[in-house]
MARLUMZA-362010 format. One record per residue (C-alpha): residue in one letter; x, y, z. Coordinates in steps of 0.2 Angstrom, whole numbers. Layout:
N
SITE  res      u      v      w
SITE    A      X      Y      Z
...
***
This chain:
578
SITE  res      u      v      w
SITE    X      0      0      0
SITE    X      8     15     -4
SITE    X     -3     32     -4
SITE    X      5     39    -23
SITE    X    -13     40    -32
SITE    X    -23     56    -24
SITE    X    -40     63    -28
SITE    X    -32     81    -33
SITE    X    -24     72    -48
SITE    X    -38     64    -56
SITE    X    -44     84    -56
SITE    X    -32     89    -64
SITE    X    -30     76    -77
SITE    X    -48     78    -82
SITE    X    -45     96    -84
SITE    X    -29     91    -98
SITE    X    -40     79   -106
SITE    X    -52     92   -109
SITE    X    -40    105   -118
SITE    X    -47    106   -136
SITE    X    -45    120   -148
SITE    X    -62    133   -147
SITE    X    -66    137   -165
SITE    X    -77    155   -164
SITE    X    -79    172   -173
SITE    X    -83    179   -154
SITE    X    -68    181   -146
SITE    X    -77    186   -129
SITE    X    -84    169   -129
SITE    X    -68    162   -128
SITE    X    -69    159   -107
SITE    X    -58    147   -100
SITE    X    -66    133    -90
SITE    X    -68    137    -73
SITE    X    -57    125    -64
SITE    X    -46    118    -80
SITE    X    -31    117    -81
SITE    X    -24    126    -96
SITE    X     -6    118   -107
SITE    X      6    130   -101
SITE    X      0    126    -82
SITE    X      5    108    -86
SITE    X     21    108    -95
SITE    X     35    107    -81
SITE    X     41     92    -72
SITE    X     28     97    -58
SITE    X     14     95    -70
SITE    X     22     78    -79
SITE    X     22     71    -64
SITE    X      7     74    -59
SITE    X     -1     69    -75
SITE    X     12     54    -75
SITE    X      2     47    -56
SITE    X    -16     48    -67
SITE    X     -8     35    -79
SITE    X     -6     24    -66
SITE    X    -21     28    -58
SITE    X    -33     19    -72
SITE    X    -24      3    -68
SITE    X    -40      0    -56
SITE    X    -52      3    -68
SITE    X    -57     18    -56
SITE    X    -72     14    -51
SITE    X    -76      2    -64
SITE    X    -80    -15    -58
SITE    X    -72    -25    -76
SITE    X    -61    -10    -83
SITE    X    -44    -11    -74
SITE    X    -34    -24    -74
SITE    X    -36    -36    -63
SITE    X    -47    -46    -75
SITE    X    -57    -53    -64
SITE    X    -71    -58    -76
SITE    X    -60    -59    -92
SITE    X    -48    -72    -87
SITE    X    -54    -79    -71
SITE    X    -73    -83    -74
SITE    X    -71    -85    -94
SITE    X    -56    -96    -88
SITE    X    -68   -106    -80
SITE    X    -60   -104    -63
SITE    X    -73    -96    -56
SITE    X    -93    -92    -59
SITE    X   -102    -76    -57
SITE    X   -106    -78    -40
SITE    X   -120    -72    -32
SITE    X   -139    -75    -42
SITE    X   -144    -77    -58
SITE    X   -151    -57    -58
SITE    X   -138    -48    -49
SITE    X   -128    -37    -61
SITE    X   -134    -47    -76
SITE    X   -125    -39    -88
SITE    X   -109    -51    -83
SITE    X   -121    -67    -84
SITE    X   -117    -66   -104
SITE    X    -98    -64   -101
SITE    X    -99    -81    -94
SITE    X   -108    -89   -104
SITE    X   -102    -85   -120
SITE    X   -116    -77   -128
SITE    X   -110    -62   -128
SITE    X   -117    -48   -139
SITE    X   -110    -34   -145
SITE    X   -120    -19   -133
SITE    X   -114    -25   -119
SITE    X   -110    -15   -107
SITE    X    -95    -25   -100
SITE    X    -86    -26   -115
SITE    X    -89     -6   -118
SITE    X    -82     -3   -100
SITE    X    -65    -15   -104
SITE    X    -63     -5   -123
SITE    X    -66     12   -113
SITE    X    -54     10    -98
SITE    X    -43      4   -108
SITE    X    -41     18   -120
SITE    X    -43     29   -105
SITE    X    -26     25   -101
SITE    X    -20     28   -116
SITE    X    -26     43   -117
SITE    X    -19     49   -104
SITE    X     -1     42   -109
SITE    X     -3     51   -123
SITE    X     -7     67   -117
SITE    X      8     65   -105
SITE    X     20     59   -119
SITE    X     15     76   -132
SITE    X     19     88   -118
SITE    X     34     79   -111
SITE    X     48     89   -126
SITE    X     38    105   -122
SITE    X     47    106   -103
SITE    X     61    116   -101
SITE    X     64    114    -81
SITE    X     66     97    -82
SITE    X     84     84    -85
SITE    X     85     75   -100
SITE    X     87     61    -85
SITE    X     70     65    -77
SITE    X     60     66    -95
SITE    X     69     51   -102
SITE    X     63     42    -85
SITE    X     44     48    -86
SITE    X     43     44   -105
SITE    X     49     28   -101
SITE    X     36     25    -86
SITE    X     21     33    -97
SITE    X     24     23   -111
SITE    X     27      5   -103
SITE    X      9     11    -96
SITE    X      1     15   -115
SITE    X     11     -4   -120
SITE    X      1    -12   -103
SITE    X    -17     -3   -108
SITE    X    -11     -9   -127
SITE    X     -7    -26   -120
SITE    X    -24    -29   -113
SITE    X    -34    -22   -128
SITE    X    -23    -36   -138
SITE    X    -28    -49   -127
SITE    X    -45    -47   -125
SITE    X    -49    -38   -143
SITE    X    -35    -41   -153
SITE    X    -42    -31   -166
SITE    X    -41    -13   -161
SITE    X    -35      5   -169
SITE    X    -19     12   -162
SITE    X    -17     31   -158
SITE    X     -4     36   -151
SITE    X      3     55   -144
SITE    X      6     62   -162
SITE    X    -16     61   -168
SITE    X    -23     78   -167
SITE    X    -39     71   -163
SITE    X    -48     86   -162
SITE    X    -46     88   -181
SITE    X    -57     73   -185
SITE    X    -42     61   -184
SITE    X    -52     49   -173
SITE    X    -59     39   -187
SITE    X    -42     26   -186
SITE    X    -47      9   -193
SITE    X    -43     -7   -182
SITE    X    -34    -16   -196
SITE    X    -16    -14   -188
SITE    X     -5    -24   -181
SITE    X     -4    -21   -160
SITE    X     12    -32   -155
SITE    X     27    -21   -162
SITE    X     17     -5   -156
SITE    X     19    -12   -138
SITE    X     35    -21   -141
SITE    X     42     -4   -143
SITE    X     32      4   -130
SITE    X     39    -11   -117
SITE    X     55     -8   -126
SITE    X     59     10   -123
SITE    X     54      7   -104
SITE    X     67     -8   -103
SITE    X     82      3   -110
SITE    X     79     20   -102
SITE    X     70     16    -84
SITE    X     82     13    -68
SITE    X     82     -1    -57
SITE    X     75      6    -44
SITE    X     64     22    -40
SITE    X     57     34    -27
SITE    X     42     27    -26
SITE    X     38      9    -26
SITE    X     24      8    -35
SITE    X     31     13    -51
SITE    X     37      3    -64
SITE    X     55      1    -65
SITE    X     68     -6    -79
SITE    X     64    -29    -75
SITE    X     46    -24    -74
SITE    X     47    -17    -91
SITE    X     57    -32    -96
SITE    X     46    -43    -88
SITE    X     31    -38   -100
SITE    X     41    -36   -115
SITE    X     47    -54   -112
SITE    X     27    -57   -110
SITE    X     25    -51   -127
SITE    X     37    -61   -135
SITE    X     28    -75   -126
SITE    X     10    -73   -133
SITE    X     20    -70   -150
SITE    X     26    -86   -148
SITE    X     44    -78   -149
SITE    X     50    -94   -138
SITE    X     68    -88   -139
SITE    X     66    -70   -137
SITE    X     55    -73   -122
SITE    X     68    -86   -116
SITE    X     84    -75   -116
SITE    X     74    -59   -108
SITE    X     66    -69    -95
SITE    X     82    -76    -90
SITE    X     91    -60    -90
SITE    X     75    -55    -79
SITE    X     77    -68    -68
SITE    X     97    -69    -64
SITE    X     97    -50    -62
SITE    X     78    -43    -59
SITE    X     74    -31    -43
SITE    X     59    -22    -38
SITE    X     59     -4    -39
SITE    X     64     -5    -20
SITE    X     79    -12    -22
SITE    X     75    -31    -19
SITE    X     80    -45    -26
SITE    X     66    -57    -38
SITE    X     62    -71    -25
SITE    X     50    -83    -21
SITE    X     43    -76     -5
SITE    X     42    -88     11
SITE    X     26    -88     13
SITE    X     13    -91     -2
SITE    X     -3    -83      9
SITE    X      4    -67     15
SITE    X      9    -61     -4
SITE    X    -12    -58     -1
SITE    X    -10    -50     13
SITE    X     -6    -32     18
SITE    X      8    -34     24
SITE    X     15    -44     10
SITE    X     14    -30      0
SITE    X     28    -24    -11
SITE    X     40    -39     -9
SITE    X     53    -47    -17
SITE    X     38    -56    -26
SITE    X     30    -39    -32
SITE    X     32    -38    -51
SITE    X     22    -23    -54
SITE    X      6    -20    -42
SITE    X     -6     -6    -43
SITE    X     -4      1    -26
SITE    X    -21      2    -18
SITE    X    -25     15     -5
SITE    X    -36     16     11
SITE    X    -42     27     21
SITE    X    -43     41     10
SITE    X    -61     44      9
SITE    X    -60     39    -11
SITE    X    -66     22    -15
SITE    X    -56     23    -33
SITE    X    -39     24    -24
SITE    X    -42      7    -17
SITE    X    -41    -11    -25
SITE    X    -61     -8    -32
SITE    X    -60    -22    -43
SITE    X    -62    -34    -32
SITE    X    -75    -26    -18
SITE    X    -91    -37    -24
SITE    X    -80    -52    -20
SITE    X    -81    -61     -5
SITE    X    -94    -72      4
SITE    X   -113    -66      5
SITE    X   -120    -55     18
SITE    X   -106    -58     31
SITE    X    -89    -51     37
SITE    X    -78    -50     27
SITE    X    -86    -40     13
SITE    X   -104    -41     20
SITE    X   -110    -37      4
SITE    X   -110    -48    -13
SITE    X   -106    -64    -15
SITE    X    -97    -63    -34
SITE    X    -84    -70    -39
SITE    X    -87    -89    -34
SITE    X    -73   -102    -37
SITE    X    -79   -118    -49
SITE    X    -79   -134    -44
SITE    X    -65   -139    -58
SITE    X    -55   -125    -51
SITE    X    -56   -134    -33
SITE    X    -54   -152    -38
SITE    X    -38   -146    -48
SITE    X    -30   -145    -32
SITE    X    -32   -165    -28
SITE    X    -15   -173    -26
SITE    X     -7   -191    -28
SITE    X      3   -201    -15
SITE    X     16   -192    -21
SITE    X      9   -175    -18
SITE    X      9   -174    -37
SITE    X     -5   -165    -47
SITE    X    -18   -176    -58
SITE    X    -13   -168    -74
SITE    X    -12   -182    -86
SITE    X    -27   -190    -87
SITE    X    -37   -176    -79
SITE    X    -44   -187    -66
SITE    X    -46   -175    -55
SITE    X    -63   -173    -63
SITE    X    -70   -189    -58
SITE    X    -80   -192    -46
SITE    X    -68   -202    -32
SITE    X    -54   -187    -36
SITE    X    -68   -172    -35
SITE    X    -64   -161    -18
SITE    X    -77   -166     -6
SITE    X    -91   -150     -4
SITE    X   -107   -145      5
SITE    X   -115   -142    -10
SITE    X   -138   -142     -3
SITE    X   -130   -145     13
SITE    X   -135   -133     27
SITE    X   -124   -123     39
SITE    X   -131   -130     54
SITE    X   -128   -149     47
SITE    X   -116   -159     49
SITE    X   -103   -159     37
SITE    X    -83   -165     37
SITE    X    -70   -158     24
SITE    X    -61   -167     11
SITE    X    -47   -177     21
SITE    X    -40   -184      5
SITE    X    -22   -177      0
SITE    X    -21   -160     -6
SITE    X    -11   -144    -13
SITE    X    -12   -133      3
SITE    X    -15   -117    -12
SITE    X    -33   -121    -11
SITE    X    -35   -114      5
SITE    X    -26    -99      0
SITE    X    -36    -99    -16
SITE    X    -53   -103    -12
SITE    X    -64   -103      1
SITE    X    -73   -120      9
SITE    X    -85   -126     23
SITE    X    -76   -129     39
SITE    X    -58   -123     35
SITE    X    -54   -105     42
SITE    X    -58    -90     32
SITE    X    -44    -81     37
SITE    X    -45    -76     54
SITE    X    -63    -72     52
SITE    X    -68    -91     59
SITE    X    -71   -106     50
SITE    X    -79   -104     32
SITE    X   -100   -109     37
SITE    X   -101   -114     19
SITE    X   -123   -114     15
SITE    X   -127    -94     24
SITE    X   -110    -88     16
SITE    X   -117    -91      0
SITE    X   -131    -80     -8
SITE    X   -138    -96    -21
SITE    X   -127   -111    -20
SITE    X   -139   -119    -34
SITE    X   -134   -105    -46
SITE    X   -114   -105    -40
SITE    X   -108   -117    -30
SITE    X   -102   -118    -13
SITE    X    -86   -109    -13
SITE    X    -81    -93     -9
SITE    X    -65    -84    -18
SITE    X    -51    -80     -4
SITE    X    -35    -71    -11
SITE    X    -34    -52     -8
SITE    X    -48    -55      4
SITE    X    -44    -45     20
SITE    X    -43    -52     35
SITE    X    -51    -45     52
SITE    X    -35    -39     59
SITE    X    -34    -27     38
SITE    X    -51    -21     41
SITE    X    -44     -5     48
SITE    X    -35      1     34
SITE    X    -51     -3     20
SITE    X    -56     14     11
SITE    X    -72     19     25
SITE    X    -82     30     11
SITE    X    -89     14      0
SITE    X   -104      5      4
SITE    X    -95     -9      7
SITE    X    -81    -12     18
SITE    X    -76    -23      4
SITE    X    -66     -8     -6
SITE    X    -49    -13      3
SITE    X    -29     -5      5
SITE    X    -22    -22     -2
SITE    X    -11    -21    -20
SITE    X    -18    -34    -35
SITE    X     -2    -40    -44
SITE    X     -1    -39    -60
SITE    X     12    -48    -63
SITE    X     24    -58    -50
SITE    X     39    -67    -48
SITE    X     30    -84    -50
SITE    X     21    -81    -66
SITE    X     40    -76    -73
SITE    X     47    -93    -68
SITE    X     33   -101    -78
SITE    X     34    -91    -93
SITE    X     51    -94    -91
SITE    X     48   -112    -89
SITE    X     37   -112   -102
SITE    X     48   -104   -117
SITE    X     63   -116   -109
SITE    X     51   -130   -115
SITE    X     47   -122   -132
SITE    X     65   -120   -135
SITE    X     69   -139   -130
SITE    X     75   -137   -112
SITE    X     65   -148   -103
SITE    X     77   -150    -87
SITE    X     78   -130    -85
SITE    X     58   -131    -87
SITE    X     56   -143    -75
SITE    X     67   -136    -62
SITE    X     57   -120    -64
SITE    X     43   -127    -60
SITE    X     50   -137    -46
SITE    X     55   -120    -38
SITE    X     37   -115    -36
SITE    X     31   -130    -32
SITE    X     45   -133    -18
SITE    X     37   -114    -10
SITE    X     21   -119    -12
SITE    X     24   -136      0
SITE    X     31   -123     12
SITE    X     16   -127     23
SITE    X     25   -120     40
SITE    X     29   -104     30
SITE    X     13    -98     28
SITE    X     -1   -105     39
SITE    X     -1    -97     58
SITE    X     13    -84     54
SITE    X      3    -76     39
SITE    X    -14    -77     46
SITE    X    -16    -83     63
SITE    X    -24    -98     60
SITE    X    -22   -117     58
SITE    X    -28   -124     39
SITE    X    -31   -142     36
SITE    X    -19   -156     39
SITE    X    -18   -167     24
SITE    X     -7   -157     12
SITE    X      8   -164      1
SITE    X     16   -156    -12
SITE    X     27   -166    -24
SITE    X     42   -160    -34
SITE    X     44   -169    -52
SITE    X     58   -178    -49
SITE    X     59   -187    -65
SITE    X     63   -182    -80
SITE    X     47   -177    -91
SITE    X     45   -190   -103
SITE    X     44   -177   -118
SITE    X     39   -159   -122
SITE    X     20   -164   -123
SITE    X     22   -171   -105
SITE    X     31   -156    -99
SITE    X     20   -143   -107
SITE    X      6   -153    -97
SITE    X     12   -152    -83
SITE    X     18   -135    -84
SITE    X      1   -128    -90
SITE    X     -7   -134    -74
SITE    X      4   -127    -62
SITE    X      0   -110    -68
SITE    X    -17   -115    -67
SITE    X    -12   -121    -47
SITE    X     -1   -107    -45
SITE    X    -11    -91    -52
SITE    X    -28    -98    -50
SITE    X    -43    -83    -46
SITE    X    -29    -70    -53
SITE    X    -36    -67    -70
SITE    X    -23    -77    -81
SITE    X    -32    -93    -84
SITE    X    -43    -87   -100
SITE    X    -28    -78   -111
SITE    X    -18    -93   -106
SITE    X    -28   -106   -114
SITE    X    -32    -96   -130
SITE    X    -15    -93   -131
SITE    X    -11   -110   -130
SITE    X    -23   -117   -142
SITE    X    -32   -127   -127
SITE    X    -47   -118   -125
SITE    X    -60   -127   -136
SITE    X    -55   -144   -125
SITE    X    -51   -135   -107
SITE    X    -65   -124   -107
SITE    X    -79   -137   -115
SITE    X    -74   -148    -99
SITE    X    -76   -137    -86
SITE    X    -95   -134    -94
SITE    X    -96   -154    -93
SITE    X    -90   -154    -77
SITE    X    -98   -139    -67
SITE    X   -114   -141    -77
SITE    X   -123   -155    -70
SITE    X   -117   -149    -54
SITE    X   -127   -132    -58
SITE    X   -137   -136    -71
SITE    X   -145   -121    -70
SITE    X   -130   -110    -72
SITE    X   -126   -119    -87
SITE    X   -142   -120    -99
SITE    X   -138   -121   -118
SITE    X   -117   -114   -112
SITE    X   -103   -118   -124
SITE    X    -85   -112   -130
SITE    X    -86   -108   -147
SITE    X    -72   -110   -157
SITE    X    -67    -96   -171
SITE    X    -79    -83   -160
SITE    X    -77    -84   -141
SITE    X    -57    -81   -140
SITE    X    -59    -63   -143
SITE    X    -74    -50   -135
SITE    X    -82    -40   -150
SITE    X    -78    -22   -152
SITE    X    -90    -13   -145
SITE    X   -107     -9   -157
SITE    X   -107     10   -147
SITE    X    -88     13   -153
SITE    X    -95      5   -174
SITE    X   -107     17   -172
SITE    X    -97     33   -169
SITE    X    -88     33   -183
SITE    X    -94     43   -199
SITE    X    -89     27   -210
SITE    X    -88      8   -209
SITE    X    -70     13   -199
SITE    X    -72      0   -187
SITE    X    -71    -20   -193
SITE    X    -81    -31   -180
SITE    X    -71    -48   -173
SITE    X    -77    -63   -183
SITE    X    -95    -72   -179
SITE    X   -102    -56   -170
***
């Protein structure tokens, strides 16, 4: 948590948005706004500065439940790790999203495109003033240009991933002279490449304030980019440079951390794990300063949250976590979807019934993960499974448990909302884990199996760290029956180590918005996503009526009608089978 996002800013960055040329025979008319900022106002290191922290300060959507990027909906629940949540009529608009069927109005989707090109907006705007500043080093401008464009690359990142298809605009379009009509028929990946690339070459290693991005974060998601380009051995030499020598912007060291839990915790904030995190505020009597994202997610009508009930893990996602003797996962036959392997849940059963958890082996990150009848809830007592859950016909018994705040965090949640739920704890965007496993993954793209699987082994060995995490990080006990397993075999092949590989990021970064981009990306989406439907389906069969992954349509959102419709001409080309 680190208080570098404050309401005056967002005052004044509206203000710069709004500068436009005024057009009028009248001079007398000509009357500044009262309470804009004009150019001049803006153009010193001061005003960069400022404008630089409103860059940043869109990361959270601000205020918009699916804008930022946390991706909550976009990669967690269309990554079948989680449903909705709550009932079938609570914010219905999201109920499409899930279910594939959705149309090109919805407002979602409109919120996602928007938020995004928010951000870029406002990089924009910085980047055109920043050779107008006189009273600032070449140093100083170099560094902020770095810091606003990895920003416009990140927002650009996130339209490619979820859009693919969208028009670039970048600091040089005068769009108030009608240059807004930019066709979507351009290529996105070198525009962020070079966006990710200037931040690499000209940011430092470490900065003033720890929530901005520094030179290995830039790195990190440039790497990313070569990554979903399939670039294997691009991505490989850049993650490994990342890796041997990455710090945070405050100075340490890329690590595992000890403890898996507290990384969720507020004070696990900013450590050696913290890739880039969008540093969320409380306290400040301004609910868009917080982590907002994530506000409607915790168990229904009770403490923590007492509010929603969204944001409900899957049953797939929690039998994932089932375990052989050897503490290993069930990824090669996927058994862990059958009925003797499924995680034992009190699904129709009630709170005051009797009911005994799962005591078969399992990956102790499902109760940092997901929340479950009769294993603590943090330190808020044990989870009561049936009253914590708003309609377990419609989503399942579980109840979503990272960044969740515990009762000893309460005080520091933002007290303006109306919900406790709008908390101080940073979302990470990306961490040192996910960087191992892209690493991991382009190792075994480029025929390095051993390094892969030693990667992989590296999380895996933190992750059976059970003593590292339990009592210290929250003050509770967790279930006893835990094993985690390193591979200690050579992987029979590069189809077994991509397996195996796939599914630890699926154990590791589970209910942290990867899952979807990961699958599409990988090809697997038709087959992963088809069997969580078959899975969870008859389990909620009235969550699922007529659902299906559609291949060829449902890897991309559409572009939003609105955003067709503005546009004097057919400008705009809609994603395929919309």
């Amino acid at each position: 948590m680190r208080k570098i996002f404050r309401n005056k800013y967002l005052a004044i960055l509206i203000g710069a948005v709004m500068i436009a040329p005024v057009a009028c025979d009248d001079s007398y008319l000509q009357i500044p706004i009262t309470g804009a900022l004009t150019e001049s106002q803006l153009v010193s290191q001061s005003g960069l500065e400022k404008l630089l922290l409103g860059v940043y300060a869109n990361l959270n959507g601000r205020g918009d439940w699916h804008g930022g990027a946390t991706n909550w909906l976009w990669g967690s629940i269309r990554g079948g790790e989680a449903n909705k949540g709550t009932n079938a009529g609570d914010f219905n608009s999201m109920n499409a999203v899930e279910n594939y069927a959705v149309e090109t109005t919805n407002s979602e989707v409109a919120s996602k495109w928007a938020k995004s090109y928010e951000g870029i907006s406002r990089a924009n705007r910085l980047i055109a003033l920043i050779p107008q500043v006189t009273d600032a080093s070449d140093a100083v401008k170099a560094r902020i240009e770095g810091e606003a464009k990895f920003l416009r690359g990140f927002y650009y990142f996130e339209l490619k991933k979820t859009f693919s298809n969208a028009p670039y605009v970048d600091e040089t379009m005068d769009l108030a002279t009608g240059a807004a009509q930019v066709p979507n028929n351009q290529d996105l990946w070198p525009m962020i490449e070079a966006d990710f690339m200037k931040a690499w070459t000209s940011l430092p290693e470490t900065q003033g304030d720890v929530g901005r991005v520094n030179k290995w974060a830039a790195g990190a998601y440039l790497a990313k980019a070569y990554l979903y380009q399939g670039k294997w051995a691009d991505a490989k030499t850049l993650f490994t440079q990342v890796v041997a020598g990455g710090q945070t912007t405050n100075g340490l060291k890329y690590a595992l951390t000890p403890s898996f839990s507290a990384l969720f915790r507020l004070a696990g904030e900013n450590s050696a794990e913290s890739v880039f995190a969008f540093q969320a505020t409380g306290g400040a009597k301004n609910t868009n300063n917080a982590n907002t994202e994530y506000a409607m997610a915790f168990p229904y009508n009770t403490l923590p949250g007492n509010c929603c009930g969204f944001f409900q893990p899957s049953f797939e996602l929690a039998s994932s976590y089932r375990v052989d003797a050897a503490g290993l996962p069930l990824y090669k036959d996927n058994s862990f979807r059958t009925g003797a392997n499924e995680i034992k849940n009190d699904e129709g059963v009630a709170s005051n019934a009797a009911f005994t958890p799962d005591a078969g082996l399992l990956d102790p990150r499902l109760d940092v993960t997901i929340g479950r009848r009769g294993i603590p809830f943090l330190d808020w007592g044990a989870h009561k499974g049936f009253d914590w859950i708003r309609d377990q016909t419609y989503a399942g018994p579980y109840s979503p448990k990272k960044y969740t705040y515990s009762s000893a965090e309460s005080t520091s949640n933002d007290g303006s909302g109306w919900t406790p739920g709008y908390t101080a704890i940073n979302f990470m965007m990306m961490r040192y884990s996910d960087v191992l496993l892209m690493l991991a993954e382009a190792d075994i793209m480029t025929g390095d199996l051993e390094g892969g699987r030693a990667l992989i082994n590296q999380v895996r060995t933190r992750a059976a760290n059970v003593a590292g995490w339990s009592k210290a990080a929250d003050g509770v006990a967790y279930a006893a029956n835990y094993k985690v397993g390193t591979y200690d075999a050579a992987f029979a092949d590069a189809a077994d180590a991509l397996k195996a590989l796939r599914f630890e990021r699926k154990l590791e970064l589970g209910m942290e918005g990867h899952r979807f981009f990961d699958v599409v990306r990988w090809g697997t989406a038709d087959a992963e996503l088809n069997a969580y439907i078959a899975y969870d389906g008859p389990k909620i069969p009235a969550h699922f009526i007529g659902v299906q992954f559609n291949v060829g349509k449902d890897e991309l959102l559409p572009i939003p009608q609105h955003q067709i419709d503005l546009q004097t001409a057919a400008v705009l080309t809609q994603n395929p089978n919309y």
